[in-house]
C-alpha positions in Angstrom: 27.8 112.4 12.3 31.1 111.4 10.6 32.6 112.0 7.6 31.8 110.0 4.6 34.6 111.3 2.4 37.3 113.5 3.5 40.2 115.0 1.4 42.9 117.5 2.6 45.7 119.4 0.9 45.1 116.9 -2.6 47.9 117.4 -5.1 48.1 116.4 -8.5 50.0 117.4 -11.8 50.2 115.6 -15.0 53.1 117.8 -16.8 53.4 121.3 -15.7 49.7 121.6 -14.9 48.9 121.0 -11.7 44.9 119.1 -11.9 44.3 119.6 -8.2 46.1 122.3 -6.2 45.5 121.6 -2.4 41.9 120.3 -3.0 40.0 119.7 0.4 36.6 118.4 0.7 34.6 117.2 3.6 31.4 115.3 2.4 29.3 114.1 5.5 27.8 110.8 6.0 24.5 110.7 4.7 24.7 114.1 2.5 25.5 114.9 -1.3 28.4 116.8 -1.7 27.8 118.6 -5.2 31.5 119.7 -6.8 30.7 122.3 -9.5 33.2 123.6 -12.0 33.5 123.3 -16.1 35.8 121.5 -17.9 39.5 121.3 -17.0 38.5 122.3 -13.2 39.7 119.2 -11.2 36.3 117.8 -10.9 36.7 114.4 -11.9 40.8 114.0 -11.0 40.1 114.2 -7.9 37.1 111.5 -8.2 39.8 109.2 -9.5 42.4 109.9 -6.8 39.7 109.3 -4.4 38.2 105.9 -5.4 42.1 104.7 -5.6 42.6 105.2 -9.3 45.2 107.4 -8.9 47.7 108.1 -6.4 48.1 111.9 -5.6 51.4 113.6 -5.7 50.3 115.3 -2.2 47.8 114.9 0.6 45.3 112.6 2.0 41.8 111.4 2.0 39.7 108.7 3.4 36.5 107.3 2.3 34.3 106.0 4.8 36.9 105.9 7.4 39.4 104.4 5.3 42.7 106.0 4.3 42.8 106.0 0.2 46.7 105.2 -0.2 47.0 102.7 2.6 43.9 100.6 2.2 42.6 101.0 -1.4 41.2 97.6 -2.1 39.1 98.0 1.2 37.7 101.5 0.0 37.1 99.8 -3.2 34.5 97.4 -1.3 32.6 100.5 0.1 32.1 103.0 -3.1 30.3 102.4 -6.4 31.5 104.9 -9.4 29.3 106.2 -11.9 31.9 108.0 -14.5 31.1 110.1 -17.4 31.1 107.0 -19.7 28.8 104.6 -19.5 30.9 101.7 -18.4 28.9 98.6 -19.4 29.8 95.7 -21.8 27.9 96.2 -24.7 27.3 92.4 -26.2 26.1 91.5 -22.6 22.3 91.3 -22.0 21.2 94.7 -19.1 20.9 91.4 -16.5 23.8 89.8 -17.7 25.5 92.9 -16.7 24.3 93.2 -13.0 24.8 89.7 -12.7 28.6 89.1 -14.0 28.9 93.3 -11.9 27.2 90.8 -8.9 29.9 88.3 -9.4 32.8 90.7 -8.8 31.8 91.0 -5.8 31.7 87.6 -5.0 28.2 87.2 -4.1 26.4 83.6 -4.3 24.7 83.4 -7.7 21.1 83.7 -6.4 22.3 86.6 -4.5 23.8 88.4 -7.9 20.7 86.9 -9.6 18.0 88.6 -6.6 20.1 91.7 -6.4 20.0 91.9 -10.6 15.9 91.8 -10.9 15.7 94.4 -7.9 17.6 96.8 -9.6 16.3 96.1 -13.3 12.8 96.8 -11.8 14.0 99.9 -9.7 16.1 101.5 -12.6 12.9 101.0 -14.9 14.7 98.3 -17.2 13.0 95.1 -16.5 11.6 95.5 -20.2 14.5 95.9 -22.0 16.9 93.2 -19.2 17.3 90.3 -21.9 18.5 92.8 -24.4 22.0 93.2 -25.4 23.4 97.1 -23.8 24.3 97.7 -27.3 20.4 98.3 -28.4 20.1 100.5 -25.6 19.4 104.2 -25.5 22.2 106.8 -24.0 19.2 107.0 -21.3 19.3 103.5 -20.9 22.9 102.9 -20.8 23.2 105.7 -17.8 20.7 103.8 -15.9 22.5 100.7 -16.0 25.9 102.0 -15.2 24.3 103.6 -12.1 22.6 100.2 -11.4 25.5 98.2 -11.6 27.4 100.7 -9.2 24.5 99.9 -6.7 24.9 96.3 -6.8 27.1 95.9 -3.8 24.7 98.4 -2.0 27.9 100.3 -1.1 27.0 103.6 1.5 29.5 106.0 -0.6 28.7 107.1 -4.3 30.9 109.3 -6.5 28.8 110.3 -9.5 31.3 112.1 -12.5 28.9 114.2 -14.7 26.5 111.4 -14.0 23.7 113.2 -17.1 26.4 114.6 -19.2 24.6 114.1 -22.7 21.4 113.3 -21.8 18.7 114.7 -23.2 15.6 116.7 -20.7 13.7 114.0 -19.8 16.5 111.0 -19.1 18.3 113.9 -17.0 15.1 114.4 -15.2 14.9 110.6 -14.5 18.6 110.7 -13.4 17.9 113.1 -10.8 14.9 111.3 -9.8 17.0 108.3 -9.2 19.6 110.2 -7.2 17.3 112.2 -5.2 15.6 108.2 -4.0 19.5 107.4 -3.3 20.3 110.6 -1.0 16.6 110.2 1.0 17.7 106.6 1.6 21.1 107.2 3.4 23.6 107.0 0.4 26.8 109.4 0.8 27.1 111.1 -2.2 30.0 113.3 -3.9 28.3 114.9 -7.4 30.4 116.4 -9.6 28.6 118.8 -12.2 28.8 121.7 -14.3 25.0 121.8 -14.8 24.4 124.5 -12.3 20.5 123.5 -11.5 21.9 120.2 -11.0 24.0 121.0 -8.0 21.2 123.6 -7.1 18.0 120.3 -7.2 20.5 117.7 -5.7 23.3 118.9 -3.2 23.2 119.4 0.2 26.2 121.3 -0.1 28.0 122.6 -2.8 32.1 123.6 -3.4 33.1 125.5 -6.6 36.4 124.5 -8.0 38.4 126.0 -10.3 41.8 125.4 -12.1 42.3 122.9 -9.1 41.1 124.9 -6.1 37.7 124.5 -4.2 37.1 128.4 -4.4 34.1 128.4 -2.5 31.4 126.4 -0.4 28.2 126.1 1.1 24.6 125.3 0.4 23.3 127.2 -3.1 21.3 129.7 -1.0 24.2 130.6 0.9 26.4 131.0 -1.8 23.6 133.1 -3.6 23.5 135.0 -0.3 27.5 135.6 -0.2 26.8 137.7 -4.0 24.4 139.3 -3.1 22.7 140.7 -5.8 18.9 140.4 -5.2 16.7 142.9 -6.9 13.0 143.5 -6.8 11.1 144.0 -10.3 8.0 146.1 -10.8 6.2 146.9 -13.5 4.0 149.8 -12.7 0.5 150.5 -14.6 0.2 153.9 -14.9 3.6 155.2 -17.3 3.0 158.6 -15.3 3.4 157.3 -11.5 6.7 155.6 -12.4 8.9 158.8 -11.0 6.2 158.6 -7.6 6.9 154.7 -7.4 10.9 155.4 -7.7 10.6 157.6 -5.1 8.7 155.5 -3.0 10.9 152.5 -3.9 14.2 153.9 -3.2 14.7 153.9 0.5 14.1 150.2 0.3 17.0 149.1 -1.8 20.5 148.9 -0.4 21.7 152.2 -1.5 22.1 151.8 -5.1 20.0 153.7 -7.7 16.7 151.9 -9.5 16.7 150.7 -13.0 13.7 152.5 -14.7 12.8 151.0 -18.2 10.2 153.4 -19.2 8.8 151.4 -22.2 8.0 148.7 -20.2 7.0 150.3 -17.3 9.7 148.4 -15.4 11.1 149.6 -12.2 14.5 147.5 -11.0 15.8 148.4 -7.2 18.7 146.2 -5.8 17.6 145.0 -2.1 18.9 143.2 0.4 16.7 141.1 2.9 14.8 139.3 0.1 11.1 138.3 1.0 11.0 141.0 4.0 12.0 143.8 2.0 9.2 142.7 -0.9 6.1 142.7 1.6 7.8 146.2 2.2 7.7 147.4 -0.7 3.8 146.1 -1.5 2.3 147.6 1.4 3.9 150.7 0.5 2.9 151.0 -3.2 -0.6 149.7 -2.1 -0.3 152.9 0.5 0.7 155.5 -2.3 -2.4 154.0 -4.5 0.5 153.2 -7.3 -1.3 150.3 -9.3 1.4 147.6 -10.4 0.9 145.1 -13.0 4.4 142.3 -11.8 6.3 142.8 -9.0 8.7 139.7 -8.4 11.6 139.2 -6.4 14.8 137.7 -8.8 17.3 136.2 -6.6 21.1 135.1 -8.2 21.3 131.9 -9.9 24.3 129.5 -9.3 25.5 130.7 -13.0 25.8 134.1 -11.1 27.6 133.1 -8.9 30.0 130.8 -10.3 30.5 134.1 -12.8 31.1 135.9 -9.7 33.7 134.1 -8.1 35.6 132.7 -11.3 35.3 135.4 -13.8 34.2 133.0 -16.2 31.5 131.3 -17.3 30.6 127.7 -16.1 30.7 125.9 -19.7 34.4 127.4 -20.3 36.7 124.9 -20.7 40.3 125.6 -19.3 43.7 123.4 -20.3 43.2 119.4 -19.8 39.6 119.5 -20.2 39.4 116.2 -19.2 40.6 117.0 -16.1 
């Protein structure tokens, strides 16, 4: 399988702050590539330096086999670009949209005019296609500019913050959308700093921060690489909780158990996740120690991003834009 988008050692400064410091990514064909970070990480500078609309100061990429800086007008035939915005024109009708988007590309009329229905009816708009963009809903609007970045049927997508202001349910439709995209063979580089974004919709995930990529792999490795897994049980009887410490404790990975005696809650870091749990089951239910919860909490990707940064996902650094 090749690579879909590749980047290596990409540079870019505006001023003295250098947006991307040696940023390399390696998206295969066929997978979603999610970049996480907050504000000001790199995130969507290096989206624009990779569908040609900047030039970096350092490096190279190429985007469906294509080299970025030699060939940009032929990489710009093979993405679509979903930005943060909403990028439709607003006194156009949603069909009009597709159509004139259709046009750009230089298909036949009945083509842009076929293509344009398909996508109105896919993106759940066919109701609202003769309406001017302006009466639409932010909802709306995203579905639209994700439509017309489909009407070329182009096998790379870069999606910048693609649900950025939506509301539950629209993001929930978003990520339906995407999720159809990625089963049906689309390349896909995400950037986010939802954290259960990247978790639902990457195949792979790189953390970036001030301009680096930091740290990669799927979520559950990256969970993994934190560690930090603990099993939770609330015992029945307030009087057995020192005989289920005791009988807890050579399961956990050396560390001492939380006890919160007013809720009966027993906390023992583990490592070895679901294996260790059945562990420790059988060998309350050996001891006769009644539980009410037992559960197994695993670290979320805001755990590890706090991990590995220091900070908080929603922080923004300088050039939040960036």
């Amino acid at each position: 399988m090749g690579a879909a988008i590749r980047a290596v050692g990409l540079v870019k400064a505006f001023g003295g702050i250098r947006a991307l410091d040696g940023v390399e990514l390696d998206v295969p064909e066929g997978a979603v590539l999610g970049l996480l970070g907050p504000n000001g990480a790199g995130k969507t500078t290096a989206v624009r330096v990779l569908t040609t609309l900047l030039r970096p100061d350092a490096g190279s990429a190429q985007v469906a086999g294509v080299d970025v800086l030699r060939h940009p007008d032929r990489v710009r035939g093979l993405i679509g670009l979903c930005g943060q915005h909403a990028a439709v024109d607003e006194y156009l009708t949603g069909r009009e949209n597709l159509r004139m988007v259709g046009e750009l590309y230089q298909m036949r009329a009945g083509e842009a005019r076929t293509r344009a229905r398909e996508l109105l009816e896919w993106f759940g708009l066919a109701g609202a296609a003769d309406r001017q963009a302006r009466t639409y809903s932010g909802g709306m609007r995203r579905r639209l500019d994700l439509a017309a970045a489909l009407v070329a049927r182009p096998p790379v997508m870069f999606l910048d913050e693609p649900t950025a202001g939506l509301d539950p349910r629209n993001r929930l439709a978003l990520w339906g959308l995407i999720e159809t995209l990625a089963a049906e063979g689309t390349s896909l580089l995400l950037t986010t700093q939802y954290l259960e974004e990247a978790d639902r919709l990457a195949h792979g995930i790189a953390v970036v921060d001030h301009g680096r990529v930091i740290a990669r792999g799927s979520a559950d490795e990256l969970k993994t690489r934190i560690g930090g897994e603990q099993v939770e049980v609330v015992v029945h009887d307030r009087e057995l909780i020192g005989a289920a410490v005791a009988a807890l404790t050579p399961y956990g990975d050396g560390r001492a158990p939380g006890v919160e005696r007013h809720t009966r809650r027993i906390t023992l870091p583990v490592n070895g996740g679901a294996r260790v749990l059945a562990d420790v089951i059988r060998e309350l239910d050996r001891r006769g120690i009644l539980i009410d919860e037992i559960g197994l909490h695993r670290p979320t990707l805001d755990d590890v991003f706090l991990s590995l940064t220091g900070h908080a996902a929603e922080e923004s650094g300088p050039g939040k834009n960036a």
